[in-house]
LUMKOL-356315 format. One record per residue: x, y, z negated of N, C-alpha, C in turn. Coordinates in steps of 0.1 Angstrom, whole numbers, padded with zeros to 4 digits, always signed. Layout:
REM residues N
XYZXYZXYZ
...
REM end
This chain:
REM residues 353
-0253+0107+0804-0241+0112+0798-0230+0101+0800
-0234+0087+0798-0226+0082+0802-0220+0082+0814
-0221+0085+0826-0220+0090+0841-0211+0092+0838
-0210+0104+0832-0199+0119+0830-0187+0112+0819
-0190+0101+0812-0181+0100+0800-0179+0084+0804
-0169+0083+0813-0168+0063+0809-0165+0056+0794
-0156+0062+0787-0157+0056+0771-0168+0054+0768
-0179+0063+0770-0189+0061+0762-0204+0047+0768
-0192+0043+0777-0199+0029+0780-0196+0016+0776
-0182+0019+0768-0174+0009+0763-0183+0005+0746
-0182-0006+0743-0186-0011+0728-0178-0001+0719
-0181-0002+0705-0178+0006+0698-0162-0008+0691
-0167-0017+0692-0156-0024+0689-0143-0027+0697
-0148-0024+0713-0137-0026+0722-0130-0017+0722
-0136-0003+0718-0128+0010+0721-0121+0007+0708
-0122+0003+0701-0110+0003+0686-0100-0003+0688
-0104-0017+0693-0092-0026+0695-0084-0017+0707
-0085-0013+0719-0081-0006+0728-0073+0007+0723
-0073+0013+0712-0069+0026+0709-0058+0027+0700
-0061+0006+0691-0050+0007+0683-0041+0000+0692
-0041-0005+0701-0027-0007+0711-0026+0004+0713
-0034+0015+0719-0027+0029+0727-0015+0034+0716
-0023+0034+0699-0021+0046+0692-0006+0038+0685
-0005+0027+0687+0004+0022+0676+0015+0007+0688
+0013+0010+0699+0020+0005+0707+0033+0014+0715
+0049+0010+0707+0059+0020+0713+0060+0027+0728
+0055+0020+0736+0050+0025+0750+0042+0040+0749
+0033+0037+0745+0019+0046+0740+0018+0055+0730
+0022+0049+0722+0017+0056+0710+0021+0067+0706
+0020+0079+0697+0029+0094+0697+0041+0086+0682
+0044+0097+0681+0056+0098+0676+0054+0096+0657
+0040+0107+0656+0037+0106+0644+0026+0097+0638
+0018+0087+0647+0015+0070+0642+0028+0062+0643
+0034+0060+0653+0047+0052+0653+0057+0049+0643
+0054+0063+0635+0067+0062+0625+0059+0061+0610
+0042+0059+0610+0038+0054+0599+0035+0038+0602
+0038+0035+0608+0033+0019+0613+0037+0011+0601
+0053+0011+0604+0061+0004+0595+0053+0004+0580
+0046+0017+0572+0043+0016+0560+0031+0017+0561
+0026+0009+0568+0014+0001+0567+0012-0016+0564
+0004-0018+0557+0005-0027+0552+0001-0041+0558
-0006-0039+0569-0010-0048+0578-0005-0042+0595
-0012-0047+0600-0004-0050+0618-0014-0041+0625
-0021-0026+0631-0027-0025+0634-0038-0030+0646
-0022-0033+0656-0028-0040+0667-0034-0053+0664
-0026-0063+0654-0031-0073+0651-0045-0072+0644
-0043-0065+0636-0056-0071+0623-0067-0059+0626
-0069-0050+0636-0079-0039+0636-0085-0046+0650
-0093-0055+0647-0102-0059+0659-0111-0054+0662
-0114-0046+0655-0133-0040+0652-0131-0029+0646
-0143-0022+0648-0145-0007+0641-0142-0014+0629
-0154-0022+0624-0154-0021+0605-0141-0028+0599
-0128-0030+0609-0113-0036+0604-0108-0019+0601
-0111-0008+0610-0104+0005+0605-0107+0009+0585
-0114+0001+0578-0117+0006+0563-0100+0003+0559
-0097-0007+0568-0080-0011+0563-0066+0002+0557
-0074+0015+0569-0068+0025+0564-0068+0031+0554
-0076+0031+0548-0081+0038+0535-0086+0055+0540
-0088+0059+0531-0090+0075+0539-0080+0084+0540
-0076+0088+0552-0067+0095+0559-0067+0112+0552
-0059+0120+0544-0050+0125+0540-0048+0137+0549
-0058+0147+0555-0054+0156+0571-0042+0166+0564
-0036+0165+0548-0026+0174+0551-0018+0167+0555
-0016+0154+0555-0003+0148+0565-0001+0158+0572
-0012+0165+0584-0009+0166+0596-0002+0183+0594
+0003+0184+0582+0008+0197+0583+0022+0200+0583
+0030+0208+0593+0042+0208+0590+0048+0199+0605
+0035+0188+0607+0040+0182+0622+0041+0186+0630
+0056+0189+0642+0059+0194+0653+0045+0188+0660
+0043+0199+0671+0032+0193+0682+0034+0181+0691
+0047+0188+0691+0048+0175+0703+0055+0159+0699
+0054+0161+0683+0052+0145+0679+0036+0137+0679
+0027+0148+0684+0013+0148+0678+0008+0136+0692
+0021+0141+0705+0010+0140+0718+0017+0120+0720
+0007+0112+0725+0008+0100+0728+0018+0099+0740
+0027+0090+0738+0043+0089+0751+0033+0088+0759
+0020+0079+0764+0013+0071+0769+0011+0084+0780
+0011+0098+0775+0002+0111+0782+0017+0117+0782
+0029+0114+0791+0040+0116+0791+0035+0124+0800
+0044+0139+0808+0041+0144+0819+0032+0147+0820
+0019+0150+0811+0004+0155+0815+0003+0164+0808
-0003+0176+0812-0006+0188+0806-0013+0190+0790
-0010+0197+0779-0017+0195+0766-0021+0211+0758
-0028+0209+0755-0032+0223+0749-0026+0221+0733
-0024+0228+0725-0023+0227+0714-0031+0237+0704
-0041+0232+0697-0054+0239+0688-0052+0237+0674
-0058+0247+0666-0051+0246+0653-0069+0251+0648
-0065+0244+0636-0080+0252+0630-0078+0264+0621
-0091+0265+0617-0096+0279+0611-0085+0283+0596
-0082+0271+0593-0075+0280+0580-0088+0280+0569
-0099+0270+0567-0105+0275+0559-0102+0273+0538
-0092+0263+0544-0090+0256+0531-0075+0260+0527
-0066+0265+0534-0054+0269+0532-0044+0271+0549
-0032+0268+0546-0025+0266+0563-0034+0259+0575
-0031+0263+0585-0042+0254+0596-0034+0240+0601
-0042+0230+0603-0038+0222+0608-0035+0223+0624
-0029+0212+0634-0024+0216+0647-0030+0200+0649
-0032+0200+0661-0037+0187+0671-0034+0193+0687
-0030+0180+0692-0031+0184+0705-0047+0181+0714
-0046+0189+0727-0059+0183+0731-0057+0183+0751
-0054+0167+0751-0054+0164+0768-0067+0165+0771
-0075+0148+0767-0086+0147+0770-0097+0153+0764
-0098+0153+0749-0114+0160+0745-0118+0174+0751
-0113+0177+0757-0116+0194+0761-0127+0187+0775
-0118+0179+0782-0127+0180+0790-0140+0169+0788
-0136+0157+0780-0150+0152+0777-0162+0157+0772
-0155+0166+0761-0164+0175+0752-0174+0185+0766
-0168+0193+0773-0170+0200+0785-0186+0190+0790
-0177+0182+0799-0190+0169+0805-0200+0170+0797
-0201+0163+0786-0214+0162+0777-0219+0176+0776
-0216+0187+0770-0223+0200+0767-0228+0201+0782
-0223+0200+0794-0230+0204+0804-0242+0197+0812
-0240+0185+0804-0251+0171+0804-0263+0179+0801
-0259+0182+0786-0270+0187+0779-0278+0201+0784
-0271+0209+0790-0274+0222+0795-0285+0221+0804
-0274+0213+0814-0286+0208+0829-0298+0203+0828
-0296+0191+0812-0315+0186+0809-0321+0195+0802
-0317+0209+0796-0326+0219+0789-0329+0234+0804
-0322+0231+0814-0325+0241+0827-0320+0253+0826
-0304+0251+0823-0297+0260+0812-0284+0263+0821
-0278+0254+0833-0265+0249+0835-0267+0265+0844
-0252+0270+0845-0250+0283+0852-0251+0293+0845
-0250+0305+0855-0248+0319+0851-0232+0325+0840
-0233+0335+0838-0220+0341+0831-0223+0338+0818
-0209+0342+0810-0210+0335+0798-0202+0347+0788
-0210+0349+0775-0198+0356+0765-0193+0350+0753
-0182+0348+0753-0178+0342+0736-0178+0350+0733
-0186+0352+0720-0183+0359+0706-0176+0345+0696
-0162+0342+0700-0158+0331+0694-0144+0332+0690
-0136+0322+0683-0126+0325+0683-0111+0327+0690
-0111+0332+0691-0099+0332+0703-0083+0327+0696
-0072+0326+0704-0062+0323+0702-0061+0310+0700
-0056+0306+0692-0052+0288+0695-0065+0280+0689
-0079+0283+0689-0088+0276+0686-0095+0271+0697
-0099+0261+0689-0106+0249+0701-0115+0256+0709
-0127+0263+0697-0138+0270+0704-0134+0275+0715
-0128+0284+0713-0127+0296+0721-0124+0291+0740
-0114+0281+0737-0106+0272+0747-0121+0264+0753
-0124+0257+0745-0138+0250+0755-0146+0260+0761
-0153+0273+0756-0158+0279+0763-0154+0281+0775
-0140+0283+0776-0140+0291+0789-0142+0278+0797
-0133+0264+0797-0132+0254+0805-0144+0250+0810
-0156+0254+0799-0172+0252+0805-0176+0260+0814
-0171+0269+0812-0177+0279+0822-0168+0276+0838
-0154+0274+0833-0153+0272+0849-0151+0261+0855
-0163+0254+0844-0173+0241+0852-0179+0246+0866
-0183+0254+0864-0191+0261+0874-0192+0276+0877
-0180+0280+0877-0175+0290+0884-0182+0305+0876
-0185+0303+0865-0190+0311+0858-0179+0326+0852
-0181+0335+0852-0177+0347+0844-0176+0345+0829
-0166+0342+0826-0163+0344+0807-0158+0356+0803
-0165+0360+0795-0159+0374+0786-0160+0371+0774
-0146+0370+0769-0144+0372+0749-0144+0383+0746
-0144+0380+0731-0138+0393+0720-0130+0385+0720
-0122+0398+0711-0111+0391+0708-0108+0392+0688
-0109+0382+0690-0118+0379+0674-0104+0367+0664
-0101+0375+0653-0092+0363+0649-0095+0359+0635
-0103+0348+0633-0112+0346+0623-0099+0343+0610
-0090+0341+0610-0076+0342+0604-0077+0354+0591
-0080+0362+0598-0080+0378+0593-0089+0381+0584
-0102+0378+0590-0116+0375+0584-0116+0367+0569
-0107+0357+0575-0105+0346+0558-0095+0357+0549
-0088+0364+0556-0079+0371+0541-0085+0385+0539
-0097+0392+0542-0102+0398+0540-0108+0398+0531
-0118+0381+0533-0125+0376+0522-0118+0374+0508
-0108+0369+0513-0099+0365+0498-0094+0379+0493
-0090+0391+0502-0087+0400+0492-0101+0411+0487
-0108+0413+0491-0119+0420+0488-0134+0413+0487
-0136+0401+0494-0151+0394+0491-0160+0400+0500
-0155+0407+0508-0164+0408+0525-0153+0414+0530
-0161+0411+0545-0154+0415+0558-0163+0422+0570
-0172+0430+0564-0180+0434+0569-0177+0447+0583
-0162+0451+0575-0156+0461+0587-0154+0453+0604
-0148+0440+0597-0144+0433+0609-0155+0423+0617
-0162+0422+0612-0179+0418+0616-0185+0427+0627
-0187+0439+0618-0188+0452+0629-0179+0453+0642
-0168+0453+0642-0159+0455+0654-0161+0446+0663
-0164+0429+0656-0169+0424+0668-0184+0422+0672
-0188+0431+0667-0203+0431+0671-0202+0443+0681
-0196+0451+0679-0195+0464+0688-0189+0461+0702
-0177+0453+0704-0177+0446+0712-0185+0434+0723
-0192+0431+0712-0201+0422+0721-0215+0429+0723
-0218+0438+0718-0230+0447+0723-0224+0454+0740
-0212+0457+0741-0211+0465+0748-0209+0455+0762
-0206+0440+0759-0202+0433+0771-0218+0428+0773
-0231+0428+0764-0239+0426+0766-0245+0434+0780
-0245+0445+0771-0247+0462+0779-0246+0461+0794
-0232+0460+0796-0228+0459+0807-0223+0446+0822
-0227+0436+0815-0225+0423+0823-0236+0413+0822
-0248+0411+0814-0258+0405+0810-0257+0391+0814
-0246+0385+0803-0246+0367+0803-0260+0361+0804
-0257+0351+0808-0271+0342+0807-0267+0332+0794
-0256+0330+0787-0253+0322+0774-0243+0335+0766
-0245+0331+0754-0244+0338+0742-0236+0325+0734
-0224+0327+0733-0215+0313+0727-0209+0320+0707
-0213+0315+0705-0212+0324+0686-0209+0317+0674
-0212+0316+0663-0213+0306+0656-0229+0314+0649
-0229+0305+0639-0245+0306+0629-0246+0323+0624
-0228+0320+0615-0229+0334+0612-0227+0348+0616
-0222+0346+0625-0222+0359+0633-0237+0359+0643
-0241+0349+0645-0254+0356+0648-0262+0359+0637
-0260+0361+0626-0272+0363+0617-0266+0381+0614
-0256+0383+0620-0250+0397+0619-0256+0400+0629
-0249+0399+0639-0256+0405+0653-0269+0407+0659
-0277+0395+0658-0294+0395+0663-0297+0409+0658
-0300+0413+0642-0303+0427+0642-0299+0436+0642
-0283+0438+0643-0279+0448+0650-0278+0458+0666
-0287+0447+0672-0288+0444+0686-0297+0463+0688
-0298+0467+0698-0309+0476+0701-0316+0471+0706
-0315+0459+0712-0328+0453+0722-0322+0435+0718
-0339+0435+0716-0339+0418+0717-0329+0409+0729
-0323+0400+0724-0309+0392+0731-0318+0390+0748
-0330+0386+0745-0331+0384+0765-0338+0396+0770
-0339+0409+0765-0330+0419+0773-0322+0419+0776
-0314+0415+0772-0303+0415+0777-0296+0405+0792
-0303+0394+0794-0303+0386+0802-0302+0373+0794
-0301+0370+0781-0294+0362+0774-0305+0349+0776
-0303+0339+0781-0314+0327+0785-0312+0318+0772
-0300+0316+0764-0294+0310+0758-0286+0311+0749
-0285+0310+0731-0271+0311+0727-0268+0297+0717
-0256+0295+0721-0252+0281+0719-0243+0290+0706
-0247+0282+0694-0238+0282+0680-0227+0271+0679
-0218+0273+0669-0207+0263+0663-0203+0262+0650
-0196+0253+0642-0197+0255+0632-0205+0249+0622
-0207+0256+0606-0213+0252+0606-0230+0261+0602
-0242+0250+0600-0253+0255+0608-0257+0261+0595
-0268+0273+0601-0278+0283+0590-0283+0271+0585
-0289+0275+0568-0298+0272+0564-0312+0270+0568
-0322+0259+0561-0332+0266+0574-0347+0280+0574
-0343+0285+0562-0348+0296+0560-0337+0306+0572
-0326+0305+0570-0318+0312+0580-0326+0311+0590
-0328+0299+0599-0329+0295+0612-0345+0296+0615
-0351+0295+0603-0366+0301+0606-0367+0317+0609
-0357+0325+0602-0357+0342+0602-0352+0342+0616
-0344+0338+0620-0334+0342+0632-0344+0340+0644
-0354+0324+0643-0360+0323+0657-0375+0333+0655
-0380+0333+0648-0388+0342+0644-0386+0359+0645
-0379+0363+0644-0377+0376+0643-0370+0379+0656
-0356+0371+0662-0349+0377+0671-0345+0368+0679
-0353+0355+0684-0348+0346+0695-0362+0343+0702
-0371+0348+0701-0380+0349+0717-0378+0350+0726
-0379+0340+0732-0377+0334+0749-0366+0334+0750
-0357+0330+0740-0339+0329+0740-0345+0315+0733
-0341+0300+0741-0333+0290+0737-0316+0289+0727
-0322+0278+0717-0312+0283+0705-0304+0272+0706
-0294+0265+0711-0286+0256+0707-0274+0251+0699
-0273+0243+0691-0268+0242+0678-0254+0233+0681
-0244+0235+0676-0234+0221+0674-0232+0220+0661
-0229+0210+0654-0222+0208+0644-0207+0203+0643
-0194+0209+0637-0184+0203+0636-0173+0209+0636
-0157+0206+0638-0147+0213+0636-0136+0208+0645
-0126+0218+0641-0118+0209+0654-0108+0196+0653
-0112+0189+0644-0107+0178+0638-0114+0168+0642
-0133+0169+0643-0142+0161+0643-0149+0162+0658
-0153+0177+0663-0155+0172+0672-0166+0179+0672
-0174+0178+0688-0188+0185+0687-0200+0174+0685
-0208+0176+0669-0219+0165+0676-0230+0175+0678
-0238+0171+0689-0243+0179+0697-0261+0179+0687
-0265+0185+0695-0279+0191+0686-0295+0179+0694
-0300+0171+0683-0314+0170+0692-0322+0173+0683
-0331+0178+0690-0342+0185+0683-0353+0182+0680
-0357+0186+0669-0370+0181+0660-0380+0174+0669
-0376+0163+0664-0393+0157+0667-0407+0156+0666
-0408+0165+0653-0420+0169+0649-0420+0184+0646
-0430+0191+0645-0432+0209+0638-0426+0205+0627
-0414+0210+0623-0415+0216+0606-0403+0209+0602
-0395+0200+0612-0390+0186+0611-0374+0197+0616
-0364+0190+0605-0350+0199+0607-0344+0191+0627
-0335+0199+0633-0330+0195+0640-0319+0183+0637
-0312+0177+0643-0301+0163+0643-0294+0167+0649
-0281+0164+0645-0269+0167+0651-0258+0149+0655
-0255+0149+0660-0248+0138+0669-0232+0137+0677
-0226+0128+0672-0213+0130+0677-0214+0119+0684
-0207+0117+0692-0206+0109+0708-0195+0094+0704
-0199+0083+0696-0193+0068+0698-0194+0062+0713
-0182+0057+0714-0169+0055+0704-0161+0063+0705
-0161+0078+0710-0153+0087+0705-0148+0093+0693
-0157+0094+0687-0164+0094+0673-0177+0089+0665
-0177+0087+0655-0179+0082+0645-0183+0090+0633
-0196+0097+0630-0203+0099+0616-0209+0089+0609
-0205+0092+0597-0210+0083+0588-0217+0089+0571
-0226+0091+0568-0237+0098+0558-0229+0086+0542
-0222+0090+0535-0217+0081+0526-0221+0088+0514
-0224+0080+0498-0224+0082+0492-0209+0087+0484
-0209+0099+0477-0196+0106+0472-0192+0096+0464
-0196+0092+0453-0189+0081+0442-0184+0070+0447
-0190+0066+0465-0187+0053+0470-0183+0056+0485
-0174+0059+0490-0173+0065+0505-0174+0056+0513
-0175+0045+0512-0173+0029+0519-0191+0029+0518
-0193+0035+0511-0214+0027+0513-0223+0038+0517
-0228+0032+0529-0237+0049+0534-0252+0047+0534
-0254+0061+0528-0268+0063+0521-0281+0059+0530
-0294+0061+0531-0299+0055+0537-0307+0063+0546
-0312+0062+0557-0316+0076+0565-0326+0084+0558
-0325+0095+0557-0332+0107+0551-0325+0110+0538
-0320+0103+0527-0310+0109+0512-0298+0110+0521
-0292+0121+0512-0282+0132+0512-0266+0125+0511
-0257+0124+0512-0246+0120+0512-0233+0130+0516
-0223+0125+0515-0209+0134+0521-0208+0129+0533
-0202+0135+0546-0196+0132+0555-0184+0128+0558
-0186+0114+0561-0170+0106+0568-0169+0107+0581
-0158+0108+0591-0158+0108+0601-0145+0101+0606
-0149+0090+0615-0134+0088+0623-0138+0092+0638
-0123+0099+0639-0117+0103+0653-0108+0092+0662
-0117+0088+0669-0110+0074+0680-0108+0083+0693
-0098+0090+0698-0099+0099+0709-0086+0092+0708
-0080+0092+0728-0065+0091+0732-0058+0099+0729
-0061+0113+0726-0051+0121+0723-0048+0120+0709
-0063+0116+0699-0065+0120+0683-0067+0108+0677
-0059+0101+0670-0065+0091+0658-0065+0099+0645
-0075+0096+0640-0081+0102+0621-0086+0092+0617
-0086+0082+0613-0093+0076+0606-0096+0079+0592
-0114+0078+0592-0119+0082+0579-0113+0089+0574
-0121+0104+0580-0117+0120+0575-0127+0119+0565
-0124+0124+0554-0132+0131+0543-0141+0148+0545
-0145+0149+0548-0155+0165+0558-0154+0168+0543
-0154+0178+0543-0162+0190+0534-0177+0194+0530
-0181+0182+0538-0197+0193+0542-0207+0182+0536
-0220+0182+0533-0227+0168+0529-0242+0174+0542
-0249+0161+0543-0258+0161+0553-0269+0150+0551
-0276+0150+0551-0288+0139+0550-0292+0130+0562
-0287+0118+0564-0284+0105+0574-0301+0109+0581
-0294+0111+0595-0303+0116+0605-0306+0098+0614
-0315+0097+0618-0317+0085+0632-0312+0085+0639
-0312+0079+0654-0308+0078+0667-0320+0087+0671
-0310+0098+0681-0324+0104+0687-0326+0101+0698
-0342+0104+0707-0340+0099+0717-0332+0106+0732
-0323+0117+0728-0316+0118+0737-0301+0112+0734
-0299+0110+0721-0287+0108+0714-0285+0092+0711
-0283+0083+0718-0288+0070+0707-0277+0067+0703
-0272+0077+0691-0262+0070+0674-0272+0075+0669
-0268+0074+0648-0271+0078+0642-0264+0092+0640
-0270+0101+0629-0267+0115+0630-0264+0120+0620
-0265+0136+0616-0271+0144+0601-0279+0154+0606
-0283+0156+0596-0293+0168+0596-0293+0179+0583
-0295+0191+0582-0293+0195+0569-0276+0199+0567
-0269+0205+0571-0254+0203+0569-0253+0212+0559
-0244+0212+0545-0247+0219+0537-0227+0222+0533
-0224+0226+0522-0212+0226+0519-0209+0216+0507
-0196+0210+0504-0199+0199+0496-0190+0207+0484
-0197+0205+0473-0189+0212+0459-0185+0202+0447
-0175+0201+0444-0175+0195+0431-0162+0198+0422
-0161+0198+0412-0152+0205+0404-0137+0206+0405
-0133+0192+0416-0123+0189+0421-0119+0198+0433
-0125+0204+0442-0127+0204+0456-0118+0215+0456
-0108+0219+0467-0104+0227+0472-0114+0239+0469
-0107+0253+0468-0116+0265+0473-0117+0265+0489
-0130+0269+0493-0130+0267+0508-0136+0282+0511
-0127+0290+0520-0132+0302+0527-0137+0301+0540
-0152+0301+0540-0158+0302+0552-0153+0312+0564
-0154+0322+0556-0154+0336+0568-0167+0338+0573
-0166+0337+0591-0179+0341+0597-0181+0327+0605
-0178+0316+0599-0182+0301+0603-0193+0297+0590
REM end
């Protein structure tokens, strides 16, 4: 992977020092670090020599990023270069906006890393994903015309799904319409990948008339966040024979960490995000600065060290139990992703993520 990803041959300390000149040097930097520099309390370039100098920030605040024109978002540094602009799900209220130069196609490399060592890389492809200005939806296709592959979406706007939820408490009509859809692209084009999230496959597998590799389906790659593992025992058991099941964990803030899988029978899968790109961290809630110890349960911190994205120490939503280095993955991980509750917390509308 590293082949495909030069950052990820760099130290985890060099890429910091390197990003806070990018992110906070007037040459480079965008528009919307530049103009918090000044009210910062220390020097970034100066005093952030090291990953563990970024605590300096304190935890980063993602409604900042609401309300911010895009094109304060993008680094002068990426003047003249092409940018996508992606917004998330809306699960918590308004969506946030990020631009995206480079992660689309880093993110791309690595997933196709991983395809090629499971004997997976090729053939047509269907999102059952989100469309319009979501990340998902946008990586799919760019993967596919990694290699010249056929993509077919729905056209699915999970937007809709969240105010369906908030005004009635299901959305089962709109569930259906994209399942009707994607039966019929099954029907008639037979992908070799199945691109979805958790919960919509837990809709669709038995709505299916025929098991998914009748269909042709070699593979379906989820997002999001992951089934339970009673879920994921019913799903492979009942409706993923001789279908390979591939997992990501994350959002479009955070990023994909990619799936390795159990090491032992009975043993949950690990999920992994790619340093020095990113950065998970398993923290205790009462103490977000001190992370639990592999295997107990904690909240999810995450910093975003990407040229396009600085986040420092995102607060996730989600809690997860501090996974190892795996042996295809060598960071540490989670496993277990659950939703994080406490009396304080925002209402959070999933939908069909």
């Amino acid at each position: 992977m590293r082949e495909h990803v030069p950052p990820l041959r760099e130290s985890l300390d060099e890429w910091t020092a390197r990003m806070m000149s990018w992110h906070f040097d007037d040459r480079t930097g965008s528009a919307f670090w530049l103009a918090r520099k000044g009210g910062l309390p220390f020097d970034p370039i100066r005093d952030v020599t090291d990953y563990a100098s970024l605590r300096l920030f304190g935890l980063f605040d993602k409604t900042d990023l609401r309300g911010v024109r895009a094109r304060d978002l993008v680094p002068r540094g990426f003047a003249g270069r092409p940018f996508r602009v992606v917004e998330t799900g809306g699960s918590s209220g308004r969506p946030y906006r990020v631009v995206d130069v480079t992660r689309a196609i880093y993110d791309v490399r690595m997933y196709r890393v991983m395809l090629e060592a499971r004997g997976l890389l090729g053939g047509d492809i269907l999102a059952m994903t989100p469309s319009g200005p979501h990340a998902y939806g946008h990586f799919v296709k760019l993967l596919g015309d990694s290699w010249g592959a056929a993509v077919f979406s729905v056209d699915f706007d999970p937007r809709w799904v969240k105010q369906l939820v908030r005004a009635s408490g299901e959305a089962d009509a709109y569930v259906g319409h994209l399942i009707a859809q994607t039966a019929d692209i099954l029907e008639d084009e037979r992908p070799a990948l199945l691109f979805t999230t958790s919960r919509l496959l837990m809709s669709l597998a038995p709505a299916l008339r025929k098991p998914l590799s009748a269909y042709g389906v070699r593979a379906v790659c989820t997002g999001g966040t992951s089934c339970s593992p009673e879920e994921a025992r019913y799903l492979r058991e009942e409706y993923l024979q001789d279908v390979q099941w591939i997992d990501t964990y994350g959002n479009t803030l955070s990023g994909h960490a990619l799936q390795g899988d159990a090491l032992e029978p009975g043993a949950p899968n690990s999920h992994h995000l790619p340093p020095p790109l990113a950065v998970m961290h398993v923290v205790r809630p009462d103490d977000v600065w001190q992370e639990v110890p592999v295997g107990e349960r904690g909240r999810i911190r995450v910093v975003t060290l990407l040229e396009d994205l600085f986040l420092p120490n995102l607060l996730e939503r989600d809690t997860a139990v501090a996974a190892p280095a795996h042996p295809w993955f060598p960071w540490p991980g989670v496993s277990q992703v659950g939703a994080y509750e406490s009396e304080d917390a925002p209402r959070v509308i999933e939908g069909v993520y």
